[in-house]
Structure formats: C-alpha cells, structure tokens
PDB file of N, CA, C and O in Angstrom:
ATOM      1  N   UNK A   1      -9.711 -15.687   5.120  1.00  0.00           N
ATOM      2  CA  UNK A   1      -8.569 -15.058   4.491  1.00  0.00           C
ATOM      3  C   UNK A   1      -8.443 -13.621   4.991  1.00  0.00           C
ATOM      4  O   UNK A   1      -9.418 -12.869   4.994  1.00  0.00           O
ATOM      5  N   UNK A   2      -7.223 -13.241   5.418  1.00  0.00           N
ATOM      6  CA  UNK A   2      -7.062 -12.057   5.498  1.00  0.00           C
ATOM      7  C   UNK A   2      -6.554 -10.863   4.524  1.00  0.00           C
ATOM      8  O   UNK A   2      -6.138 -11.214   3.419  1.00  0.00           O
ATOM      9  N   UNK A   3      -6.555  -9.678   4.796  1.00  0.00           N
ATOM     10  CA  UNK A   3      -6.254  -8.650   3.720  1.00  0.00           C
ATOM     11  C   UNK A   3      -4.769  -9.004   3.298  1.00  0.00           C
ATOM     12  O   UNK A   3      -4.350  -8.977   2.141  1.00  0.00           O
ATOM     13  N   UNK A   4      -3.853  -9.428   4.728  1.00  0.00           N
ATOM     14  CA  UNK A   4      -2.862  -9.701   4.223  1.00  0.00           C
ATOM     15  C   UNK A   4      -2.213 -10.663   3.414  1.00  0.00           C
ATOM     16  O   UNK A   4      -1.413 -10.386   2.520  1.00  0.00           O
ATOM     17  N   UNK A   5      -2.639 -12.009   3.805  1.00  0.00           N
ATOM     18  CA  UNK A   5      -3.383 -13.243   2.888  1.00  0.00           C
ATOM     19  C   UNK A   5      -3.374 -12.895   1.511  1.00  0.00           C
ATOM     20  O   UNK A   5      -2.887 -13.523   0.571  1.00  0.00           O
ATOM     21  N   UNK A   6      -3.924 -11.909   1.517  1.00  0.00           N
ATOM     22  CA  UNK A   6      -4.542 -11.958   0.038  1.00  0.00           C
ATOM     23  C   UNK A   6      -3.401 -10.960  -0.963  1.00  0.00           C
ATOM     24  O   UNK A   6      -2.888 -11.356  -2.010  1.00  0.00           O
ATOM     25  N   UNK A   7      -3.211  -9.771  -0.409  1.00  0.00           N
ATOM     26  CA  UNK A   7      -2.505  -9.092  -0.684  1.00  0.00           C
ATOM     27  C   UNK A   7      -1.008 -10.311  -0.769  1.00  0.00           C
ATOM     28  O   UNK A   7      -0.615 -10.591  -1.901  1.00  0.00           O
ATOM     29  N   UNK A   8      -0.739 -10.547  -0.321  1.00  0.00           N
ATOM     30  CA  UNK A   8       0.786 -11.643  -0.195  1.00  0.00           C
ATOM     31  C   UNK A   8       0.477 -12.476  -1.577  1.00  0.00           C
ATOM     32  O   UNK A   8       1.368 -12.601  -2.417  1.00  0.00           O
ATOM     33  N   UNK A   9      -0.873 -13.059  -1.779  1.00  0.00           N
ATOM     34  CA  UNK A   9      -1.221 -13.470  -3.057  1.00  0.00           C
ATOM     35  C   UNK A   9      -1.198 -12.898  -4.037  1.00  0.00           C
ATOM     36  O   UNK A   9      -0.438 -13.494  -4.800  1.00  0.00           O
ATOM     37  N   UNK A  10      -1.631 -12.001  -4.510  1.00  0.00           N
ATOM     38  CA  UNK A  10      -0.779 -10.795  -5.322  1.00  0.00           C
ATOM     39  C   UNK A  10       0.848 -10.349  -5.682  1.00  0.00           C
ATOM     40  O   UNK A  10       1.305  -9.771  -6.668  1.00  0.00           O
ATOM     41  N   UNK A  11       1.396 -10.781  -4.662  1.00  0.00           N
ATOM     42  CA  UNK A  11       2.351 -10.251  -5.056  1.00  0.00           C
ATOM     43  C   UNK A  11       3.139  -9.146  -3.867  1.00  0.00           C
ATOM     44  O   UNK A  11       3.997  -8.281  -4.044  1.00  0.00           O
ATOM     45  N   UNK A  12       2.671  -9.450  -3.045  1.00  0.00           N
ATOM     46  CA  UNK A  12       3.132  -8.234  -1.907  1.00  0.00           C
ATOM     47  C   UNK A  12       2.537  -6.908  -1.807  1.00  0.00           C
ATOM     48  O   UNK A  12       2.214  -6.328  -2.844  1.00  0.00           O
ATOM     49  N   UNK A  13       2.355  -6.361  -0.655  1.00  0.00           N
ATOM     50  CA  UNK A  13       2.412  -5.055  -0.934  1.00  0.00           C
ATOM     51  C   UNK A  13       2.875  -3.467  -1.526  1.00  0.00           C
ATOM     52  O   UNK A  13       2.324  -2.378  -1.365  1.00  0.00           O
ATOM     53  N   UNK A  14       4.080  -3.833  -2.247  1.00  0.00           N
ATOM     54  CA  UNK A  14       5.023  -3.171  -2.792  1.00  0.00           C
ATOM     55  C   UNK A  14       4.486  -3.253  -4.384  1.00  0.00           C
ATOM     56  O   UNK A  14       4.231  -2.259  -5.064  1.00  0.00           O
ATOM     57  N   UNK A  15       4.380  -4.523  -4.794  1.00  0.00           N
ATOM     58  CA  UNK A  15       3.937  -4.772  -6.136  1.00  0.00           C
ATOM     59  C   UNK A  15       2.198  -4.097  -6.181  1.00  0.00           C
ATOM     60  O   UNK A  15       2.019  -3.185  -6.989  1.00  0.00           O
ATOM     61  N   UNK A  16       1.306  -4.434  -5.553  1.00  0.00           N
ATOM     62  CA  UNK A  16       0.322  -3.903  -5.608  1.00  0.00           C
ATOM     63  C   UNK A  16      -0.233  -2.311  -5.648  1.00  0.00           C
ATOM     64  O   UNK A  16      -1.245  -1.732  -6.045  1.00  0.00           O
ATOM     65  N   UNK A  17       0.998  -1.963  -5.017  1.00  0.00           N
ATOM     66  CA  UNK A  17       1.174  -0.425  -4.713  1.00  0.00           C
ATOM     67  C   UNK A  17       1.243   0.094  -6.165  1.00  0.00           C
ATOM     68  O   UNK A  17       0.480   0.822  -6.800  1.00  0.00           O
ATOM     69  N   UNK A  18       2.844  -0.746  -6.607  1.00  0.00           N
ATOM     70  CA  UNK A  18       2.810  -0.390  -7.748  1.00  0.00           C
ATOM     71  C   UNK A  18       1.867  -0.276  -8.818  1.00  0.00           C
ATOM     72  O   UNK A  18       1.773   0.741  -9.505  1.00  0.00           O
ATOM     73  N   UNK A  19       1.156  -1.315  -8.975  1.00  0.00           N
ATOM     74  CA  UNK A  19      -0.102  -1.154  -9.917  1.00  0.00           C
ATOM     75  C   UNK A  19      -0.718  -0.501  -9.663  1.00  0.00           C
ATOM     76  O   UNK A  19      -1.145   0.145 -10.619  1.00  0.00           O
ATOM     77  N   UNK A  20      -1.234  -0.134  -8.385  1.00  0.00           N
ATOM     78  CA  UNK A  20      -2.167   0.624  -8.228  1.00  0.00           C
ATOM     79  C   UNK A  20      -1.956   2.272  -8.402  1.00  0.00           C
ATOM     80  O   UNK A  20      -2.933   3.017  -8.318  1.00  0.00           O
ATOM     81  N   UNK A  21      -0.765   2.732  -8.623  1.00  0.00           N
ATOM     82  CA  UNK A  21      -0.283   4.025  -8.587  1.00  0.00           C
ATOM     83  C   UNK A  21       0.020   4.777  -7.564  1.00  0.00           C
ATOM     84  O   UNK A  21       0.072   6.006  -7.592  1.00  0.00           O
ATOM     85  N   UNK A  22       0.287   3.893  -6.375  1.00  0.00           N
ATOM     86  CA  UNK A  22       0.154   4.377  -5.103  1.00  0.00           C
ATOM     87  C   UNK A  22       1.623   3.913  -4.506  1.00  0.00           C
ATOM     88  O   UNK A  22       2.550   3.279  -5.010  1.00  0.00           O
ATOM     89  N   UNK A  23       1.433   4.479  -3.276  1.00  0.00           N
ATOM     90  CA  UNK A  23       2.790   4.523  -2.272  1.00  0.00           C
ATOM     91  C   UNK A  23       2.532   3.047  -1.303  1.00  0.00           C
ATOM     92  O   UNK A  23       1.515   2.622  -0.755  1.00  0.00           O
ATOM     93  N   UNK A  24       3.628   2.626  -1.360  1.00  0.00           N
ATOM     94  CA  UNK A  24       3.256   1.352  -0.707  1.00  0.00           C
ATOM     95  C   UNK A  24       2.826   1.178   0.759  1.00  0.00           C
ATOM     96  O   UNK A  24       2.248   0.225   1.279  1.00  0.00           O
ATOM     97  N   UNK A  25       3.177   2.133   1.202  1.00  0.00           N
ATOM     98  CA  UNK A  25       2.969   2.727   3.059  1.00  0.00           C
ATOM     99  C   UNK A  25       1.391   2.858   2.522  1.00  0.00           C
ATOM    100  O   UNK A  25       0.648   2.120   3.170  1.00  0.00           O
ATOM    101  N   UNK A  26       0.699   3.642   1.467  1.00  0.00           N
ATOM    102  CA  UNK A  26      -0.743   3.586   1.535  1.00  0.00           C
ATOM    103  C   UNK A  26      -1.553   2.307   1.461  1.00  0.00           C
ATOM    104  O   UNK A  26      -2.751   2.323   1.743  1.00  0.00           O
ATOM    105  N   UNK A  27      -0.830   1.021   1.030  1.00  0.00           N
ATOM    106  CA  UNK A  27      -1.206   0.063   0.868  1.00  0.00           C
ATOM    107  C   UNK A  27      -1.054  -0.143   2.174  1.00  0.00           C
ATOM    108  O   UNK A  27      -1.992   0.109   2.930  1.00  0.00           O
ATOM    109  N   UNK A  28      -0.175  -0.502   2.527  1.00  0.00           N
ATOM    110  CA  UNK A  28       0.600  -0.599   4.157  1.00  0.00           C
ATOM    111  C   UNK A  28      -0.787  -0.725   5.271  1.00  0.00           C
ATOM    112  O   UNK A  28      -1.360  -1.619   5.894  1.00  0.00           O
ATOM    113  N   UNK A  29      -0.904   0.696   5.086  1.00  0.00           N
ATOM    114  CA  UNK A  29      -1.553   1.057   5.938  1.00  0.00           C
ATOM    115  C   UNK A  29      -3.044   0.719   5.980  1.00  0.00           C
ATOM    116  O   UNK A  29      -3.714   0.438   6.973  1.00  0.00           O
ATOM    117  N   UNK A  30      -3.369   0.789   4.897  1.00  0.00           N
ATOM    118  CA  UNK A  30      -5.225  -0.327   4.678  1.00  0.00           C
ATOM    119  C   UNK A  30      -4.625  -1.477   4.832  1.00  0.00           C
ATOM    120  O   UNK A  30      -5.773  -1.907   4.947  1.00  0.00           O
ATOM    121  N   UNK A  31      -3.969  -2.396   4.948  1.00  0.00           N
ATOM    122  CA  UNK A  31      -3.667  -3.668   5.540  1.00  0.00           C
ATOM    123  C   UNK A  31      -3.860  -3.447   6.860  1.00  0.00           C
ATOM    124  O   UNK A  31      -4.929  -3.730   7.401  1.00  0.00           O
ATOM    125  N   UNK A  32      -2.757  -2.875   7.558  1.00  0.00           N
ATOM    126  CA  UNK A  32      -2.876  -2.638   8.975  1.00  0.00           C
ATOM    127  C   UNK A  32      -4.484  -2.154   9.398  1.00  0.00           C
ATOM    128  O   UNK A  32      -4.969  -2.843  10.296  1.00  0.00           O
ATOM    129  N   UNK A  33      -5.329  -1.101   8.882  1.00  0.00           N
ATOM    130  CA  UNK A  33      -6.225  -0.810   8.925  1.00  0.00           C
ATOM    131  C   UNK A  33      -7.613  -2.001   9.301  1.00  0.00           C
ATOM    132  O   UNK A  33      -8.382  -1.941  10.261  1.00  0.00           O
ATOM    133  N   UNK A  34      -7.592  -2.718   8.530  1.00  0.00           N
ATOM    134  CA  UNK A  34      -8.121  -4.447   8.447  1.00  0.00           C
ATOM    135  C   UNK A  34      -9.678  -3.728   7.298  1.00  0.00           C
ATOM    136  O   UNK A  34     -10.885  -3.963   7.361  1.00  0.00           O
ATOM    137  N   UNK A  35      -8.824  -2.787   6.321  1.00  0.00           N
ATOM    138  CA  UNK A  35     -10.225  -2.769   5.003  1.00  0.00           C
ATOM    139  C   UNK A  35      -9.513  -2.325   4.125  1.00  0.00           C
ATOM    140  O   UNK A  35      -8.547  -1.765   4.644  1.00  0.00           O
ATOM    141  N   UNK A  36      -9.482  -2.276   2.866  1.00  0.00           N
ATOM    142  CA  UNK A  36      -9.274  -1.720   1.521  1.00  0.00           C
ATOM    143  C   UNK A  36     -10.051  -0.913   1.198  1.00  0.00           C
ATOM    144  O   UNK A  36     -11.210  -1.186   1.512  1.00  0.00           O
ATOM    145  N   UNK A  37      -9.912  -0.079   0.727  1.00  0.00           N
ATOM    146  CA  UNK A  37     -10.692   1.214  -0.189  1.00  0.00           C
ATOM    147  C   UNK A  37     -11.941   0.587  -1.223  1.00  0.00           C
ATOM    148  O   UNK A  37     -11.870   0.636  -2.451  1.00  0.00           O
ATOM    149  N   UNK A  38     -12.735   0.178  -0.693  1.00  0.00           N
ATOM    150  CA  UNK A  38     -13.323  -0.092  -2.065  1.00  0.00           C
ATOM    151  C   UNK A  38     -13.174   0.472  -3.109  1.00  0.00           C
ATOM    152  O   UNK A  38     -13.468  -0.408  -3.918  1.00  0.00           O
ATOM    153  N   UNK A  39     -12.945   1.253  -3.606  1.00  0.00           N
ATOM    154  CA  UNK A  39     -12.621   2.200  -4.826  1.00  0.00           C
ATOM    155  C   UNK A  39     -11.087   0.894  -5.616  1.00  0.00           C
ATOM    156  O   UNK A  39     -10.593   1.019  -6.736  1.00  0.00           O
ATOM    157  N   UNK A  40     -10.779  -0.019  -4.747  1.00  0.00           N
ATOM    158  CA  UNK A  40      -9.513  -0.639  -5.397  1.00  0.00           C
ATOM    159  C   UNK A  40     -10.139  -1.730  -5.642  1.00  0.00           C
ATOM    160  O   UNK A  40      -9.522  -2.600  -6.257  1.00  0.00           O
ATOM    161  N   UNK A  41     -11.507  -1.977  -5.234  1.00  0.00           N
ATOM    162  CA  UNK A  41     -12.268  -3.593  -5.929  1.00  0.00           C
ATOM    163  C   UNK A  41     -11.795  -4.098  -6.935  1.00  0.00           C
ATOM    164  O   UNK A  41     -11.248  -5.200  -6.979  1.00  0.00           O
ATOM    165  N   UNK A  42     -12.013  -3.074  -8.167  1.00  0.00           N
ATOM    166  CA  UNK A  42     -12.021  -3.765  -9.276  1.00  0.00           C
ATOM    167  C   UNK A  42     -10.704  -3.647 -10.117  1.00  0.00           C
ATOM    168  O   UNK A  42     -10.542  -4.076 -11.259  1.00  0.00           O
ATOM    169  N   UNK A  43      -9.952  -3.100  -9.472  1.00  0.00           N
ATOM    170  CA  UNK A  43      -8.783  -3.068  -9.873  1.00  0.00           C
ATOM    171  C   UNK A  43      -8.015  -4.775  -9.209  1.00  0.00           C
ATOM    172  O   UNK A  43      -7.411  -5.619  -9.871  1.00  0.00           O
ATOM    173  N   UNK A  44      -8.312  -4.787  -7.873  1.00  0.00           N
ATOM    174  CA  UNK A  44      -7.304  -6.241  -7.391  1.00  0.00           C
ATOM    175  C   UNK A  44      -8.376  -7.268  -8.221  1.00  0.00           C
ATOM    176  O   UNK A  44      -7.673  -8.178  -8.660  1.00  0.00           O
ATOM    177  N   UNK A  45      -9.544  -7.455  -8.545  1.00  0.00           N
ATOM    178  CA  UNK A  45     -10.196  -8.009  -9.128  1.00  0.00           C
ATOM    179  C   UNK A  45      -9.267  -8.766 -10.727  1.00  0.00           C
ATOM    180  O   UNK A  45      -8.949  -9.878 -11.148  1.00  0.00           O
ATOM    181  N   UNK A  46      -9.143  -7.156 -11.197  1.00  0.00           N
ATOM    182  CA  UNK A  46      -8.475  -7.587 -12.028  1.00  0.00           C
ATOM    183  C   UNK A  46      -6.909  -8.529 -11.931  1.00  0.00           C
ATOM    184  O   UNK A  46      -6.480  -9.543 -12.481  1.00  0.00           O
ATOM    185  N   UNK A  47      -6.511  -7.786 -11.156  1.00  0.00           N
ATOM    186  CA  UNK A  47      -5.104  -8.353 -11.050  1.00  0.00           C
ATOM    187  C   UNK A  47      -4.888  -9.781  -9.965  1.00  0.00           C
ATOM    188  O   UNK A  47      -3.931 -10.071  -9.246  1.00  0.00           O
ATOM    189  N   UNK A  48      -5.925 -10.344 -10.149  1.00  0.00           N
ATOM    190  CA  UNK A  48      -6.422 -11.617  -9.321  1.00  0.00           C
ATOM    191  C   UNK A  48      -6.612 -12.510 -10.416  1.00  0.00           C
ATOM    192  O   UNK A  48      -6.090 -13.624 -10.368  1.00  0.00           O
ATOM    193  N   UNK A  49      -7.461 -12.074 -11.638  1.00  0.00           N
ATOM    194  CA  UNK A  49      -7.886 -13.039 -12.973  1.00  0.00           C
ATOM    195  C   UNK A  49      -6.412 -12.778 -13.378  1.00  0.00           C
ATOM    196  O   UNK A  49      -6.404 -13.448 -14.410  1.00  0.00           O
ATOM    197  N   UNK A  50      -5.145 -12.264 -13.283  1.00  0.00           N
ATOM    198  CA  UNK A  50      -4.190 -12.113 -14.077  1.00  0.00           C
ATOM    199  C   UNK A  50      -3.402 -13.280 -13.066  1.00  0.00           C
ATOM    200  O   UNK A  50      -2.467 -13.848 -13.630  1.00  0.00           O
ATOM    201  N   UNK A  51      -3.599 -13.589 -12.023  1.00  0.00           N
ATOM    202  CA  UNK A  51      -2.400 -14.470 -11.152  1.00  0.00           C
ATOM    203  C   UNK A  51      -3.277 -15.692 -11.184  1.00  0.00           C
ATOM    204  O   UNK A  51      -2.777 -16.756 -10.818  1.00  0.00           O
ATOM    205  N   UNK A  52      -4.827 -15.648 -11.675  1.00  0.00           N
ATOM    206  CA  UNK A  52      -5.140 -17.021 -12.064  1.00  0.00           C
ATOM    207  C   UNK A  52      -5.585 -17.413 -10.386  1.00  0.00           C
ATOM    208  O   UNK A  52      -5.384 -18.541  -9.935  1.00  0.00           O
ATOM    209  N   UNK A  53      -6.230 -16.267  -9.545  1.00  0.00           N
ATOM    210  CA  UNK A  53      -6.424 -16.683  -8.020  1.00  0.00           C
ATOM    211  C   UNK A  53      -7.944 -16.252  -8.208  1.00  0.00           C
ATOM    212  O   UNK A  53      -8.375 -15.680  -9.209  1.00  0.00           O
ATOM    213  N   UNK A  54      -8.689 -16.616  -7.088  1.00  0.00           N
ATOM    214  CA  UNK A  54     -10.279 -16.109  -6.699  1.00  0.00           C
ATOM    215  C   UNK A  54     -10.299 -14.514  -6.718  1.00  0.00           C
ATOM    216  O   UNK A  54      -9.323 -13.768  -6.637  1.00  0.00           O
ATOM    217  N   UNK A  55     -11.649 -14.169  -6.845  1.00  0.00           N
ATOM    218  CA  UNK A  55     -11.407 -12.535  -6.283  1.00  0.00           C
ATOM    219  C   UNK A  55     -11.462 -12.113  -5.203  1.00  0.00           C
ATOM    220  O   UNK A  55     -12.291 -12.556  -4.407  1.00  0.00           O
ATOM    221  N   UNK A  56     -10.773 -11.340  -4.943  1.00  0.00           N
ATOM    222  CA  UNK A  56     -11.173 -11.093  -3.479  1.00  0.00           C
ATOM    223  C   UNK A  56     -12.983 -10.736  -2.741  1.00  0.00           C
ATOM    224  O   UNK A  56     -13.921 -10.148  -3.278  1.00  0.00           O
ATOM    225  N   UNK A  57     -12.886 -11.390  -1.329  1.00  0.00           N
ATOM    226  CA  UNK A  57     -13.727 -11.154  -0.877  1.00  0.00           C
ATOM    227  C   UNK A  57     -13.829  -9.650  -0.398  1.00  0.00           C
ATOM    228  O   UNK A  57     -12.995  -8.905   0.117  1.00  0.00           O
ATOM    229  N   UNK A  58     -15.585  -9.419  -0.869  1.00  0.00           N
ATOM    230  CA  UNK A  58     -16.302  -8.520  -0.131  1.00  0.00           C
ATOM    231  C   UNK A  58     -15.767  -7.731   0.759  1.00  0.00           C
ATOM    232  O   UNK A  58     -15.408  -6.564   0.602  1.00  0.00           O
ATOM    233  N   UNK A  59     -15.703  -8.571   1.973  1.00  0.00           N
ATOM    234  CA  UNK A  59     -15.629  -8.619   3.674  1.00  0.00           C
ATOM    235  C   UNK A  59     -14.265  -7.465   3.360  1.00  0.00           C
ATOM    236  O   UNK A  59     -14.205  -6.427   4.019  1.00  0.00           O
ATOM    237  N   UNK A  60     -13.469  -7.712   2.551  1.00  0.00           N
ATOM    238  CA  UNK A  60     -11.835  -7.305   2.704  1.00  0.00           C
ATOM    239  C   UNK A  60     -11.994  -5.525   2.598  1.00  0.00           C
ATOM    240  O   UNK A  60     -11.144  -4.714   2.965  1.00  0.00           O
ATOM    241  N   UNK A  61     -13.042  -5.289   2.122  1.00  0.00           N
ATOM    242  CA  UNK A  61     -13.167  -3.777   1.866  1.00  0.00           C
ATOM    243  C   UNK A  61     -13.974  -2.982   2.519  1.00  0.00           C
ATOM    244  O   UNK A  61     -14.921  -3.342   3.218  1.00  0.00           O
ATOM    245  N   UNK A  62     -13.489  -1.472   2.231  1.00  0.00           N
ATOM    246  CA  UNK A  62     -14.510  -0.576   3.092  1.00  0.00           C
ATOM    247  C   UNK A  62     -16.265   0.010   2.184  1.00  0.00           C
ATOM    248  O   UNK A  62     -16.735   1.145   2.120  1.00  0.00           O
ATOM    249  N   UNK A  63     -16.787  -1.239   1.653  1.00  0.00           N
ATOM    250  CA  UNK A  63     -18.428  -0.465   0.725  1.00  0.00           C
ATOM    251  C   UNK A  63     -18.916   0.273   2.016  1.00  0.00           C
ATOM    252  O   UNK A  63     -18.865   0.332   3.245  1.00  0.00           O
ATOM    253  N   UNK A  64     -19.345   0.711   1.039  1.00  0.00           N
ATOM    254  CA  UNK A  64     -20.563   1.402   2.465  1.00  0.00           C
ATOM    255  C   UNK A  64     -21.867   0.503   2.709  1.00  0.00           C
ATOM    256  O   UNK A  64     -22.009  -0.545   2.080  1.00  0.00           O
ATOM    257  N   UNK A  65     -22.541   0.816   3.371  1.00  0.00           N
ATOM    258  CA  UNK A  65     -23.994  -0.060   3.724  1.00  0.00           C
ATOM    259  C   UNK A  65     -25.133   0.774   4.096  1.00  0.00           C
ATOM    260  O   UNK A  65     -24.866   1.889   4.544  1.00  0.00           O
ATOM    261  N   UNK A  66     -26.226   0.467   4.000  1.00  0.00           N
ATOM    262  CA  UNK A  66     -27.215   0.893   3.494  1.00  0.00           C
ATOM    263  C   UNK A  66     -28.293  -0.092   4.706  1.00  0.00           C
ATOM    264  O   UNK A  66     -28.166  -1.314   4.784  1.00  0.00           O
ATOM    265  N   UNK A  67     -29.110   0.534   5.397  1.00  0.00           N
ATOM    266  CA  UNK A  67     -29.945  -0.151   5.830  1.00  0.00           C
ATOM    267  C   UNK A  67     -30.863  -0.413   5.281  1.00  0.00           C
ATOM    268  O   UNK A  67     -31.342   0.140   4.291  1.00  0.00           O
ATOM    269  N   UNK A  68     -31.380  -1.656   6.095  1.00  0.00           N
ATOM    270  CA  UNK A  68     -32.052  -2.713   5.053  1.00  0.00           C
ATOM    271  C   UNK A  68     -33.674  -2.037   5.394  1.00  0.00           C
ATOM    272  O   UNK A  68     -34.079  -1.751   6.521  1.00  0.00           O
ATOM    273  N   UNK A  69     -34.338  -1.902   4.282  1.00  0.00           N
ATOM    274  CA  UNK A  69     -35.842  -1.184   4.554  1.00  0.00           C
ATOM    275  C   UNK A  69     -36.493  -2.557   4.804  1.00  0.00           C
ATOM    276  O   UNK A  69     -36.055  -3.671   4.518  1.00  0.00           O
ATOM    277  N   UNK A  70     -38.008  -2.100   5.598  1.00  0.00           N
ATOM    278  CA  UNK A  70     -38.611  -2.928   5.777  1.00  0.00           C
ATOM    279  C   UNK A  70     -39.508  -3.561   4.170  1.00  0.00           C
ATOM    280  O   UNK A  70     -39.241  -2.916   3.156  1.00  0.00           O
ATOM    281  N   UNK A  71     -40.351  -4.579   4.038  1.00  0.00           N
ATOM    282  CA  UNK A  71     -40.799  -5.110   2.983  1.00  0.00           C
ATOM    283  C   UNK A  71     -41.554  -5.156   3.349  1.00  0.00           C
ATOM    284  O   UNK A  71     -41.633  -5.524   4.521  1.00  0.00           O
ATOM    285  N   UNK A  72     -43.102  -4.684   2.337  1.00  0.00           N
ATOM    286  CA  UNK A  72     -44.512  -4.910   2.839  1.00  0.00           C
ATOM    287  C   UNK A  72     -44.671  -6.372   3.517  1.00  0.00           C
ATOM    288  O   UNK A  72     -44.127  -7.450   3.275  1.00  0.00           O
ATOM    289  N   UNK A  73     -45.556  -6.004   4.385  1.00  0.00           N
ATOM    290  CA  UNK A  73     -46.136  -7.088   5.377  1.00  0.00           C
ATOM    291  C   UNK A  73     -45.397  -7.171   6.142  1.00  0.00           C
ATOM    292  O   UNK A  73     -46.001  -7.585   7.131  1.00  0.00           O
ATOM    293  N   UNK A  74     -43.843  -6.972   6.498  1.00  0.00           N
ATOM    294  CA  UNK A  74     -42.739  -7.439   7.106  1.00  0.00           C
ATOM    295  C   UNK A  74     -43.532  -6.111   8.771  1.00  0.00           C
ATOM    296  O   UNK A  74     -44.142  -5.043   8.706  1.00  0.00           O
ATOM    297  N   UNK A  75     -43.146  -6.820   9.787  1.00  0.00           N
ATOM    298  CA  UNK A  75     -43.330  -6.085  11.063  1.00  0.00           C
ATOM    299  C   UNK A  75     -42.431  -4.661  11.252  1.00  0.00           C
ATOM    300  O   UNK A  75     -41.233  -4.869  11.065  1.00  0.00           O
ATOM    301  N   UNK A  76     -42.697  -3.530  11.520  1.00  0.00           N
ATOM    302  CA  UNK A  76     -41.702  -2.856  11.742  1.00  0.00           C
ATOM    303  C   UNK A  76     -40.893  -2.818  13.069  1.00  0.00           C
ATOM    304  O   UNK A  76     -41.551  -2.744  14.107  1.00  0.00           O
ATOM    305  N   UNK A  77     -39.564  -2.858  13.146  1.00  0.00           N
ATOM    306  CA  UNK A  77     -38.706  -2.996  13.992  1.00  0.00           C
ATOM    307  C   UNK A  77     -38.579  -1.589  14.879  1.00  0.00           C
ATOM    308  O   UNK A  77     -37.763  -1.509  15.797  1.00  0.00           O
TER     309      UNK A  77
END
C-alpha cells in the first residue's frame, strides 16, 4: 500500500488536511515525499477506526530508528 493508497482511503488529501489542521499542499507534499510525519500516527490511526479501515502501516512514516545494540554473547559486528 502506498501513502497515497491510503490517504485516498481516508478521504483524500484535502479532507485529511482538514482534520489534521493543516494546509493540504502540506499533506501534498509528505505524499509526494513517500513518508508522513510521524507525529500524524495517531491521529490517521484514529481517523482509520472512524472509516472502519486497518491502521496504517509503520513503513508509511518518518519514526526515527535507533540502532540495534549488540546482546550478550551476540559477536560484535
């Protein structure tokens, strides 16, 4: 699924904008981008249990990441 995919499931980008309090060109543009703000997780989250759809995936956003430490016994790389 793509951001746009999903976003189109919602309701468009215009409508999402709207909920979100934002300008729809800012939506726009994290589409085009190919990530979402994580900071909007739990907001499309919500408005996903309201259209009765999955939540969005992970993958669709910008989290940050964290490298993975090694685990005792594990070899160091």
């Amino acid at each position: 699924m793509t951001i746009r995919d999903y976003i189109e499931a919602l309701g468009g980008y215009r409508a999402v904008a709207k909920r979100l309090g934002k300008r729809h060109t800012t939506v726009h543009t994290h589409m085009q981008a190919g990530a979402l703000p994580a900071a909007w997780y739990d907001a499309l989250c919500l408005m996903a249990h309201e259209k009765g759809i999955a939540e969005p995936p992970r993958s669709l956003f910008s989290f940050l990441t964290v490298e993975r430490r090694a685990e005792a016994g594990e070899a160091a790389a």
